[in-house]
KEFIBA-692950 format. One record per atom (N, C-alpha, C): residue number from 1; atom name; x, y, z. Coordinates in nm, 3 decimals, always signed. Layout:
BEGIN
REC lummar zalo      px      py      pz
REC    NUM   CA       X       Y       Z
...
end
This chain:
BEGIN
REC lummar zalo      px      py      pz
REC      1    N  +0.039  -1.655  -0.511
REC      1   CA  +0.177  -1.613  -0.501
REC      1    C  +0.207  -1.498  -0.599
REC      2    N  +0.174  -1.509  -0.716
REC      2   CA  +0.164  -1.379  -0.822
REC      2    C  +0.097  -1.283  -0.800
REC      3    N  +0.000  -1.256  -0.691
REC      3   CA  -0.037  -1.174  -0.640
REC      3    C  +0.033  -1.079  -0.553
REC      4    N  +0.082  -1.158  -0.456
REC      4   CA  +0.171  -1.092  -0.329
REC      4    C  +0.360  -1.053  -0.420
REC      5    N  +0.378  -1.113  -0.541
REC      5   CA  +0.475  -1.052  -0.623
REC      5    C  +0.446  -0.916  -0.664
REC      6    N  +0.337  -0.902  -0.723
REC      6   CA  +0.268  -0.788  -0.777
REC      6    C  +0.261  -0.666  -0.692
REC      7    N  +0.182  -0.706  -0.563
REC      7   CA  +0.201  -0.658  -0.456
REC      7    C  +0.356  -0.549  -0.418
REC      8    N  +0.436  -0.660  -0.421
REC      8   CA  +0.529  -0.628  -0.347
REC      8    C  +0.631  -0.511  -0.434
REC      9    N  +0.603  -0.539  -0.603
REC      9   CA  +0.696  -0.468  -0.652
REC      9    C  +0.585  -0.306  -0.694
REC     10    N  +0.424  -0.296  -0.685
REC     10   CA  +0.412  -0.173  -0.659
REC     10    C  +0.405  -0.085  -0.584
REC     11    N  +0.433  -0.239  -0.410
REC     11   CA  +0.506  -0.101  -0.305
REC     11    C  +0.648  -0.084  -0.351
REC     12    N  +0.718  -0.191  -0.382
REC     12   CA  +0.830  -0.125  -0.396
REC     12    C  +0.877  +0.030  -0.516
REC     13    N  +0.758  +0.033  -0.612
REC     13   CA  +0.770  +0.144  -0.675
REC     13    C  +0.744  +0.284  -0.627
REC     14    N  +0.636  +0.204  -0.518
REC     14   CA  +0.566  +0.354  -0.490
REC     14    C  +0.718  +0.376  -0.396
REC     15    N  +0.732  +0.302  -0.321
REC     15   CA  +0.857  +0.348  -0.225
REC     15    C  +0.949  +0.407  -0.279
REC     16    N  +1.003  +0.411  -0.406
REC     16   CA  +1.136  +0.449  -0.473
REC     16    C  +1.054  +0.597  -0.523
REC     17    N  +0.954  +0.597  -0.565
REC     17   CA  +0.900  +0.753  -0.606
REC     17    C  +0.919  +0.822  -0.502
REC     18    N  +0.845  +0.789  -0.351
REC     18   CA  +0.879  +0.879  -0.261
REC     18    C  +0.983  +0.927  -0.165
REC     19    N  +1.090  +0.814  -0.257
REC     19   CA  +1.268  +0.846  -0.189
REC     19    C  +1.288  +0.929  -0.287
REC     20    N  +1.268  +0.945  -0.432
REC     20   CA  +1.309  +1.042  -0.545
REC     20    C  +1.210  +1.177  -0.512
REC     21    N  +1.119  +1.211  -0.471
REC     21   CA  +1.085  +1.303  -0.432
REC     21    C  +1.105  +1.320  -0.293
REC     22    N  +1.215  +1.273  -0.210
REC     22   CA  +1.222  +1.329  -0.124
REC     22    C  +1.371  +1.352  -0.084
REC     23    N  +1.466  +1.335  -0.221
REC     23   CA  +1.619  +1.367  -0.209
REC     23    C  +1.649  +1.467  -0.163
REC     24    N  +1.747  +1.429  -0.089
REC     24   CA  +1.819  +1.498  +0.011
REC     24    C  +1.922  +1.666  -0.095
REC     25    N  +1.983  +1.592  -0.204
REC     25   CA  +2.034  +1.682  -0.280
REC     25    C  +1.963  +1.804  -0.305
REC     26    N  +1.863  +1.842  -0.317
REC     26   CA  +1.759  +1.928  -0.360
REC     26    C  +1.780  +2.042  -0.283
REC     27    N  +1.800  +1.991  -0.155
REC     27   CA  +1.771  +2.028  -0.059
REC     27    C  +1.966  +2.079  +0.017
REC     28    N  +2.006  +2.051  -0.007
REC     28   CA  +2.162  +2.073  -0.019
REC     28    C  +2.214  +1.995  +0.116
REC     29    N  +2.115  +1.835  +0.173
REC     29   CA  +2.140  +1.841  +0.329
REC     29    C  +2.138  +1.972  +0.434
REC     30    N  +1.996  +2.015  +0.425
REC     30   CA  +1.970  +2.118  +0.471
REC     30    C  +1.970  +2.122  +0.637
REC     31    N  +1.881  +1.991  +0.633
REC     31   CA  +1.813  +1.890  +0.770
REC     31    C  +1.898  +1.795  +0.800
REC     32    N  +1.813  +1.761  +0.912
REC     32   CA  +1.883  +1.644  +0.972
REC     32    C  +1.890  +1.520  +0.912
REC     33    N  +1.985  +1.423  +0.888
REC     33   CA  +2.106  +1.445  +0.953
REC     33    C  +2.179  +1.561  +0.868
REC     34    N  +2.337  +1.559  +0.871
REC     34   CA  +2.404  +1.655  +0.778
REC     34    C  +2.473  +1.553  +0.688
REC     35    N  +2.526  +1.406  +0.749
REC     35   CA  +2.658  +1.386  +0.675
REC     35    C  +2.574  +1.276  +0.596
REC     36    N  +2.649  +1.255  +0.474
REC     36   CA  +2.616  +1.168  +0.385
REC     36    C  +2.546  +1.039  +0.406
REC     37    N  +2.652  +1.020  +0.477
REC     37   CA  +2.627  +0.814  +0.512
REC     37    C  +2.479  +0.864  +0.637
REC     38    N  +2.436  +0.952  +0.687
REC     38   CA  +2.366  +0.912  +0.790
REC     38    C  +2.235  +0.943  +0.685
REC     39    N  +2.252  +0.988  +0.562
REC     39   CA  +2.118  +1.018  +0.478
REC     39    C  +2.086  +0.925  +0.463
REC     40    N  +2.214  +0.817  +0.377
REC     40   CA  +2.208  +0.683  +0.328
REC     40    C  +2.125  +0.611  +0.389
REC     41    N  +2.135  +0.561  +0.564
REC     41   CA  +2.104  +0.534  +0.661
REC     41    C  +1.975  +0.566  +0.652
REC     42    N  +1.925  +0.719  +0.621
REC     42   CA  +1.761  +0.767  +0.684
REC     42    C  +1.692  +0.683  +0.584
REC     43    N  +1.762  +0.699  +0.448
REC     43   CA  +1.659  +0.681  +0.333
REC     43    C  +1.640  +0.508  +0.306
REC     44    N  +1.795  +0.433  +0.372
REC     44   CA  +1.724  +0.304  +0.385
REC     44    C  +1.621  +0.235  +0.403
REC     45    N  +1.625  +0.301  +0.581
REC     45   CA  +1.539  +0.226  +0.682
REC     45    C  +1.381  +0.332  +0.620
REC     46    N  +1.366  +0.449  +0.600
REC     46   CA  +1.251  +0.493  +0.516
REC     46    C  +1.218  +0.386  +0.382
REC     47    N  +1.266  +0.347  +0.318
REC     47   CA  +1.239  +0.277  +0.209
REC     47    C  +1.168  +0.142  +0.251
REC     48    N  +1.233  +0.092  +0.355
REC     48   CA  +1.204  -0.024  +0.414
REC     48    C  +1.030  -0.006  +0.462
REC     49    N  +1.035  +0.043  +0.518
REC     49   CA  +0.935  +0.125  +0.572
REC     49    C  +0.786  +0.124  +0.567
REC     50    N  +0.822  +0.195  +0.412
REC     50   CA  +0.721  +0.279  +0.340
REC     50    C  +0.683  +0.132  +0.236
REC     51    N  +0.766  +0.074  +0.206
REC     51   CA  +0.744  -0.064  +0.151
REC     51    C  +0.668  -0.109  +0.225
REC     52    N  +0.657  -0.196  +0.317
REC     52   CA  +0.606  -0.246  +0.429
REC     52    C  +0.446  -0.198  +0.445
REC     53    N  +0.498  -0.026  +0.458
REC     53   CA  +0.270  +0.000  +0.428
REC     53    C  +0.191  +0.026  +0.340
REC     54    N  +0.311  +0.040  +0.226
REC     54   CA  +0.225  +0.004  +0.121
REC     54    C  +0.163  -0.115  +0.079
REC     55    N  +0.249  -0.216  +0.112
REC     55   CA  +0.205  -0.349  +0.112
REC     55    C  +0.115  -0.388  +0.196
REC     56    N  +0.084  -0.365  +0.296
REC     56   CA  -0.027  -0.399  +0.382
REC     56    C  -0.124  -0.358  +0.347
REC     57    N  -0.124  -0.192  +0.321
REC     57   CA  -0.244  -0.117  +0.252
REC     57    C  -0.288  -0.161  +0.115
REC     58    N  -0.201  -0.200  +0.011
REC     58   CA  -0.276  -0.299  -0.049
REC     58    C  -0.344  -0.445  -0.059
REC     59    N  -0.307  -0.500  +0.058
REC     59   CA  -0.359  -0.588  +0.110
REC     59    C  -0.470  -0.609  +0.187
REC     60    N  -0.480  -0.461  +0.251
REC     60   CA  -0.628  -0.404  +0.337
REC     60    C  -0.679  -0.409  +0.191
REC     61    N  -0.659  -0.283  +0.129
REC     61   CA  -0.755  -0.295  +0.028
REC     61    C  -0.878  -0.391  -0.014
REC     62    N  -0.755  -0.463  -0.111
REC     62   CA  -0.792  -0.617  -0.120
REC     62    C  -0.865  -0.702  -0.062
REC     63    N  -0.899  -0.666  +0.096
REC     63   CA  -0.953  -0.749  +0.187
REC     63    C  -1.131  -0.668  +0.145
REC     64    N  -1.098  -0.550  +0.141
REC     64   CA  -1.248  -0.495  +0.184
REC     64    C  -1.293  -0.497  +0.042
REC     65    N  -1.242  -0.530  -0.043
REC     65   CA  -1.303  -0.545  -0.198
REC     65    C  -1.365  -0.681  -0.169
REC     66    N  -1.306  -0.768  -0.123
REC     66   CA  -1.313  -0.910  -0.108
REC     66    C  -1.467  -0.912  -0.016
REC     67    N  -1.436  -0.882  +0.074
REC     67   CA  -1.553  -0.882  +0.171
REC     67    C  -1.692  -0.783  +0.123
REC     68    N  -1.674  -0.691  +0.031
REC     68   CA  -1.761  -0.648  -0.016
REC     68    C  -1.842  -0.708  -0.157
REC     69    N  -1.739  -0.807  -0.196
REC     69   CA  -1.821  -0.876  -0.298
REC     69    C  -1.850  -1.016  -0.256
REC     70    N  -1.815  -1.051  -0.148
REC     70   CA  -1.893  -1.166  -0.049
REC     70    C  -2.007  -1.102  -0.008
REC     71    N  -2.011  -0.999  +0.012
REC     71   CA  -2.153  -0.938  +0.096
REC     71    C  -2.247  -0.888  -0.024
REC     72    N  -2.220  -0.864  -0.100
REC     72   CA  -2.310  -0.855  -0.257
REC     72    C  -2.347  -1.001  -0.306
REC     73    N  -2.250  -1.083  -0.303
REC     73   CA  -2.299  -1.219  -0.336
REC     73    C  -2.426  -1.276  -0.236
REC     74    N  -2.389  -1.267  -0.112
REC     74   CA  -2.476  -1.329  +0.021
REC     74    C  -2.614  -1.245  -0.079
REC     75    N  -2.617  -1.129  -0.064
REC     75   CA  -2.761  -1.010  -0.056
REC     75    C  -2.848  -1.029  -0.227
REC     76    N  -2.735  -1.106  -0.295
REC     76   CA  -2.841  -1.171  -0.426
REC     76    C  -2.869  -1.308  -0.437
REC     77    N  -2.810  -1.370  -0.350
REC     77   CA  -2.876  -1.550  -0.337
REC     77    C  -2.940  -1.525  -0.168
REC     78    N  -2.995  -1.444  -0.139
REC     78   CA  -3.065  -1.451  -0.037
REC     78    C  -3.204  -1.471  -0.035
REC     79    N  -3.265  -1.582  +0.016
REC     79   CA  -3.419  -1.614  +0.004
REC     79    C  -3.544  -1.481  -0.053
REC     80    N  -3.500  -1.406  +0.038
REC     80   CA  -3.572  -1.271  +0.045
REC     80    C  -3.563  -1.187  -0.068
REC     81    N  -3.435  -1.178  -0.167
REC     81   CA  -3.409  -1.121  -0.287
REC     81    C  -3.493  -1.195  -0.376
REC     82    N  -3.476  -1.327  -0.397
REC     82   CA  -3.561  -1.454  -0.453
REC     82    C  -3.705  -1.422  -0.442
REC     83    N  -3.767  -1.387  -0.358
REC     83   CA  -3.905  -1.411  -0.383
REC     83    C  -3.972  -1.198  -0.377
REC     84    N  -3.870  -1.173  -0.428
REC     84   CA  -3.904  -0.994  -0.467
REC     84    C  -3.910  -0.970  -0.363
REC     85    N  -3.900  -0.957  -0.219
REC     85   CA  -3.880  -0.901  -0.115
REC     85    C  -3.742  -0.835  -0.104
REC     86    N  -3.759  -0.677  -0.148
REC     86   CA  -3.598  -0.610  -0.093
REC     86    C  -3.602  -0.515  -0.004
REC     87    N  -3.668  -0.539  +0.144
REC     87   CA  -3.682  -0.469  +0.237
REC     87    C  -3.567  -0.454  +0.296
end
């Protein structure tokens, strides 16, 4: 469970970096939309979003670390490692 906390609050950081680098002010509402509340709106459902794949993507991650040190474990308790055979 302290994992998927962890998880969740460095997508949620990464998500807030890439709403602060991607303010609308900077930019004077240049783009679409124009009016305020519909930025509000973009940058919500973006936040939501971008949370969401960051979290998964660290969770892929996680998976192929996982599965790669199951597959290092298997390839050094394997009979064949055991008796000096590393063909």
């Amino acid at each position: 469970m302290a994992q998927r906390i962890i998880d969740l609050t460095l997508s949620a950081l990464a998500s807030l970096a890439s709403l602060l680098l991607s303010w609308p002010y900077w930019r004077d509402f240049e783009y679409w939309p124009e009016s305020p509340t519909m930025w509000l709106l973009y940058f919500i459902i973006g936040f939501v979003l971008a949370t969401y794949v960051f979290y998964v993507f660290l969770d892929s991650v996680r998976t192929l670390f996982l599965h790669e040190d199951q597959a290092r474990d298997t390839t050094l308790s394997s009979p064949a490692t055991k008796n000096g055979d590393q063909s």
